[in-house]
C-alpha atoms as one frame of an Amber mdcrd trajectory, in Angstrom:
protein
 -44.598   8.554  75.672 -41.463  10.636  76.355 -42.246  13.805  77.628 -41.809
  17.087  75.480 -39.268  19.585  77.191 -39.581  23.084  76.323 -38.349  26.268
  77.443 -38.411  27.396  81.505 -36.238  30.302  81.286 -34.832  31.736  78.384
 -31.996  35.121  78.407 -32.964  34.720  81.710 -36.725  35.513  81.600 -39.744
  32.799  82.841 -40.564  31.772  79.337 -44.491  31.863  80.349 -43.991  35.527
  81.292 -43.752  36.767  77.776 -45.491  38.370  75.531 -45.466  37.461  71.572
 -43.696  40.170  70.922 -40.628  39.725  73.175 -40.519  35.676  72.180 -40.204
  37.647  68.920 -37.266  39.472  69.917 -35.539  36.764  71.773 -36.065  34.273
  69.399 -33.827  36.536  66.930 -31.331  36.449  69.224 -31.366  33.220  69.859
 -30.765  32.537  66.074 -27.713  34.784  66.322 -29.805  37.586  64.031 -29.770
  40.145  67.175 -27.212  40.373  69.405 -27.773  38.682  72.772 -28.915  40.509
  75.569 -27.104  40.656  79.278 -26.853  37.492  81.278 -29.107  39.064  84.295
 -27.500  35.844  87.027 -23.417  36.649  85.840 -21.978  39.938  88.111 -21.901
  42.552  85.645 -24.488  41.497  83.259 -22.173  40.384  80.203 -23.866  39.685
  76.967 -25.537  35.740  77.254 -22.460  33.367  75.390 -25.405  29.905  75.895
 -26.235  29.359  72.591 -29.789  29.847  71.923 -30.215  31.210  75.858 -32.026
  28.462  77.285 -31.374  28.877  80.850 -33.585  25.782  81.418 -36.198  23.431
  80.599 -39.544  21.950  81.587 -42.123  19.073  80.975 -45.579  20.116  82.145
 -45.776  21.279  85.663 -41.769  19.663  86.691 -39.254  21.289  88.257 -36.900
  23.334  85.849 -33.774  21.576  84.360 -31.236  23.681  84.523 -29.061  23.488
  81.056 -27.195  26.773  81.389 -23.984  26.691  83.826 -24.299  30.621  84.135
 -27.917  30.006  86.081 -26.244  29.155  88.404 -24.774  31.913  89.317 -27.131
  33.954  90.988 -26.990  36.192  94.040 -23.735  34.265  94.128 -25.955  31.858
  96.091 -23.673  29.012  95.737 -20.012  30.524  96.618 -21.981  31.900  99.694
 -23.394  28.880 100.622 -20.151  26.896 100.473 -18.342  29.267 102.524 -20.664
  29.341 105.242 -21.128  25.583 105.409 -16.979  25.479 106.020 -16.950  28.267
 108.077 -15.534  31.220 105.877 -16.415  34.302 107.687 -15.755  36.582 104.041
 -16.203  35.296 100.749 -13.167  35.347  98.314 -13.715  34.013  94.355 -11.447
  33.138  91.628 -13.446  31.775  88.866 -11.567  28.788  86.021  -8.364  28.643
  87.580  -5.510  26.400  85.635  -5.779  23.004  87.472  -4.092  20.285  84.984
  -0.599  21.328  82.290  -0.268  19.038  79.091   3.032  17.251  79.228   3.737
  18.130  75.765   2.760  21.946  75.207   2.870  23.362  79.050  -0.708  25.021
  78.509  -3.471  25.061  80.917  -5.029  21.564  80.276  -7.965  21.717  82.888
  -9.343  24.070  85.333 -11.848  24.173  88.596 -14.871  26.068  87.534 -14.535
  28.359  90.929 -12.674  28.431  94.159 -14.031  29.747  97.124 -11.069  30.855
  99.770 -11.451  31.790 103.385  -9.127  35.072 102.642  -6.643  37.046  99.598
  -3.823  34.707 100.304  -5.044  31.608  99.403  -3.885  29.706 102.624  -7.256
  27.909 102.471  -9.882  27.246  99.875 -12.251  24.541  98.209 -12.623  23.764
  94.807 -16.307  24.030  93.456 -18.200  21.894  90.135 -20.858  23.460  88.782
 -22.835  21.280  86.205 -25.627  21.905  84.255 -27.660  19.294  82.098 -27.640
  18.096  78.305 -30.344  17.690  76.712 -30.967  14.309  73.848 -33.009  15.007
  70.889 -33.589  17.195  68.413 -32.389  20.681  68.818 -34.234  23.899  69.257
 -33.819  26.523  66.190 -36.710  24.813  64.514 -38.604  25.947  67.818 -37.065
  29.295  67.748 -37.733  29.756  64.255 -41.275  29.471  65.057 -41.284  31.753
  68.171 -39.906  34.057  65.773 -42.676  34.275  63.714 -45.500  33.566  65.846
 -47.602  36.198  66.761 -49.935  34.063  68.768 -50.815  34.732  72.692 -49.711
  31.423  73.338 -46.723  29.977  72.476 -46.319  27.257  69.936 -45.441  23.690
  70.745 -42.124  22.315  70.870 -41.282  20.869  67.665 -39.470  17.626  68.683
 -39.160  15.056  71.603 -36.603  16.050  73.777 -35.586  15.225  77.350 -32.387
  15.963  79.966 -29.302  13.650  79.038 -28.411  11.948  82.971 -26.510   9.497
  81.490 -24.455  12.148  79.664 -24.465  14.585  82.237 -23.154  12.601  84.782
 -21.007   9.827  84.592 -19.989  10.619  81.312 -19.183  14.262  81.841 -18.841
  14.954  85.806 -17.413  11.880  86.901 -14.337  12.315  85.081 -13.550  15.630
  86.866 -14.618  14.104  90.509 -11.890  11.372  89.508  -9.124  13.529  88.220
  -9.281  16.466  90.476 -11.230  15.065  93.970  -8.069  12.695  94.376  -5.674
  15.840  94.111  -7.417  17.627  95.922  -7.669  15.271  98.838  -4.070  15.248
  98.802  -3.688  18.671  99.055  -5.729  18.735 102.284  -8.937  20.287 100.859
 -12.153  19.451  99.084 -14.082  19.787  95.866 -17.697  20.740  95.838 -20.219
  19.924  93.018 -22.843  21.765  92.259 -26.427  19.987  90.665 -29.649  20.965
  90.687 -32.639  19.558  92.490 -33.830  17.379  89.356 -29.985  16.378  88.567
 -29.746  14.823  92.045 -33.024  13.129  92.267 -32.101  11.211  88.647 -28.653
  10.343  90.143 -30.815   8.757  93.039 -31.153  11.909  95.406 -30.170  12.042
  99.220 -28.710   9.518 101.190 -30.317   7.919 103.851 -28.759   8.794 106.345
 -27.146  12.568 104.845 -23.891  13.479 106.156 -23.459  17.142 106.938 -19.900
  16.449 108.715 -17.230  17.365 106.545 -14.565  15.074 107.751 -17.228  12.322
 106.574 -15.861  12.355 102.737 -13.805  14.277  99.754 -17.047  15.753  97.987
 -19.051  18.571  99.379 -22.525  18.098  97.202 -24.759  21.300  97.077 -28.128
  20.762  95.415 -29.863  24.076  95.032 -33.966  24.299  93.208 -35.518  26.657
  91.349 -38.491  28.019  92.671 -42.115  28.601  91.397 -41.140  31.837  90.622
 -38.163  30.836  89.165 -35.279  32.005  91.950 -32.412  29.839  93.142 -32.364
  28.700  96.614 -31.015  26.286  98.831 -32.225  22.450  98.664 -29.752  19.628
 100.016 -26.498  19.615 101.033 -24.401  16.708 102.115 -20.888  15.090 102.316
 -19.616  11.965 100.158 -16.712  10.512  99.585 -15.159  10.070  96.163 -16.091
   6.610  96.183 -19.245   6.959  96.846 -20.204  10.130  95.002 -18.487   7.922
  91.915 -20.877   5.410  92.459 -24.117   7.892  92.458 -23.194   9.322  89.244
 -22.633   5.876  87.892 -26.409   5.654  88.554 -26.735   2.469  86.501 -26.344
  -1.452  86.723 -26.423  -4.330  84.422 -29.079  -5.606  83.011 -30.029  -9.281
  82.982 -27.982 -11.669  80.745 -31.322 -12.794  78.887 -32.517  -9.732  78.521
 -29.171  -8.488  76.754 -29.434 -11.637  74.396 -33.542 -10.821  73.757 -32.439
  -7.737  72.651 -29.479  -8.847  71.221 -31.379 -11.258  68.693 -33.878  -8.889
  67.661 -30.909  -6.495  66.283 -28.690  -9.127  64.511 -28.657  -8.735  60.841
 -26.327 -11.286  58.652 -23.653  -9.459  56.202 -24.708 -10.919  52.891 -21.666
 -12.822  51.629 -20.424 -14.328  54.107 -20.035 -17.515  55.471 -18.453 -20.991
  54.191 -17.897 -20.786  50.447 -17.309 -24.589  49.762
C-alpha cells in the first residue's frame, strides 16, 4: 500500500507542534484567505511565495521530504558549506543570476539558483543547484480545507495517497540543468554544485562506494544536507562526480525485461472498433 505523505513542516513550523488553533490559522493562509506569514529560513523573513507552505513532507516516522526550495536556505548552511569545502575564506552570494539569452528576444533564458564567490570581484566562484521534491497525487487544499475547520487535538488524516515524485524530480527536472550548465561551466574552469536532501539522494541510489571528496575528481560538487529530529538543517554527505556520472545517478532507472514489457503490454491493448479488413 503506498504510503500517505502528509505535512512535516508547514510556514516553516513542525506540523506536530501545533495547536488546532494555529492549523486553523495557517490553513487560511494556505488557501490564500490570509495573507502568508514570513518565510522564517529566507534572510529577511519575506512573506512565504510556496503555495500552500509545505516546507516538507512525511510518511510515518521517515525522514522529511523537503518540497520547498526556500528550506533550504537556512543559517545559509549550504553557501557556507560550499565555500569552506573549496576553500573560500569569506562568503560572497548572488542569488538567480542570468546564465542562458534566447536567440530570438535577448532576455534572460536561464539562471544558476546561487553563486558562491571567494571575493566582490568575481575572479572565482561556483555555481550552486538547489532542488527540492514534487510530489504525485492528489493535491492538498482538500487537506487544508479540513485543517481549517478542525478543531480537534489531533490533526485529521490526509485526504489522498500521495508520495515524492523521484522520477520527476530528477532526471526529468535536474538533469537537464546538470547537462546544460555543468558542461559550461567546466569550460569556464569552475564547477556547479547541487544541492538534495538526504531522502532525494538515497532514492537516486545514495553515496558512492568509494565517495570522492577531491575536487579535481569530477564537474559536480553534490551536497546532501538532512533534517533533523527536531527539524534543523545540517550537514549529511558530500562528494565529487563527474557530469557523467552524476547524469547517470539521476537517471536512476533501467529497462525492464522484454517479456515483461509485452505482459504488460497485452493486458492494456484494446482494439479500435472499426477497423480492420473490410472485404
Amino acid at each position: 500500500m503506498s504510503p500517505r505523505y502528509s505535512i512535516a513542516e508547514w510556514f516553516g513550523r513542525p506540523f506536530t507542534s501545533l495547536a488546532a488553533s494555529e492549523r486553523q490559522t495557517l490553513a487560511r493562509c494556505a488557501l490564500r484567505q490570509d495573507p502568508a506569514p514570513p518565510c522564517p529560513f529566507q534572510r529577511g523573513g519575506p512573506a512565504c511565495r510556496k503555495r500552500g507552505g509545505v516546507c516538507s513532507i512525511q510518511s510515518g516516522d521517515g525522514q522529511p521530504v523537503i518540497t520547498c526550495p526556500s528550506r533550504f536556505a537556512e543559517e545559509d548552511l549550504l553557501p557556507s558549506w560550499l565555500a569552506r569545502i573549496v576553500g573560500f575564506p569569506d562568503v560572497y552570494l548572488a542569488p538567480e543570476v542570468p546564465f542562458m539569452r534566447s536567440p530570438s528576444t535577448g532576455r534572460s533564458a536561464g539562471r544558476v539558483d546561487l553563486v558562491v564567490a571567494r571575493d566582490g570581484d568575481a575572479s572565482s566562484w561556483f555555481g550552486l543547484e538547489i532542488q527540492a521534491v514534487y510530489f504525485s497525487g492528489n493535491g492538498m487544499p482538500a487537506d487544508f480545507e479540513l485543517l481549517r475547520d478542525s478543531t480537534d487535538a489531533m490533526p485529521p488524516e490526509p485526504t489522498a495517497v500521495r508520495r515524492p515524485d523521484w522520477r520527476s524530480s530528477s532526471a526529468k527536472r535536474l538533469m537537464p540543468q546538470l547537462q546544460v550548465k555543468g558542461p559550461t561551466l567546466r569550460r569556464w574552469g569552475t564547477k556547479l554544485a547541487v544541492a538534495v536532501d538526504r531522502p532525494f539522494f538515497e532514492a537516486i541510489g545514495g553515496p558512492s562506494d568509494e565517495p570522492s571528496n577531491d575536487l579535481n575528481d569530477g564537474d559536480i560538487v553534490w551536497l546532501v544536507p538532512r533534517i533533523t529530529d527536531d527539524y534543523r538543517l545540517v550537514e549529511h554527505h558530500w562528494e565529487v562526480l563527474s557530469l557523467e556520472a552524476s547524469s547517470d545517478k539521476l537517471l536512476s532507472a533501467e529497462a525492464i525485461k522484454r517479456q515483461e514489457f509485452e505482459d504488460a503490454l497485452r493486458a492494456k491493448l484494446q482494439r479500435i472498433e472499426g477497423t480492420g479488413s473490410k472485404d
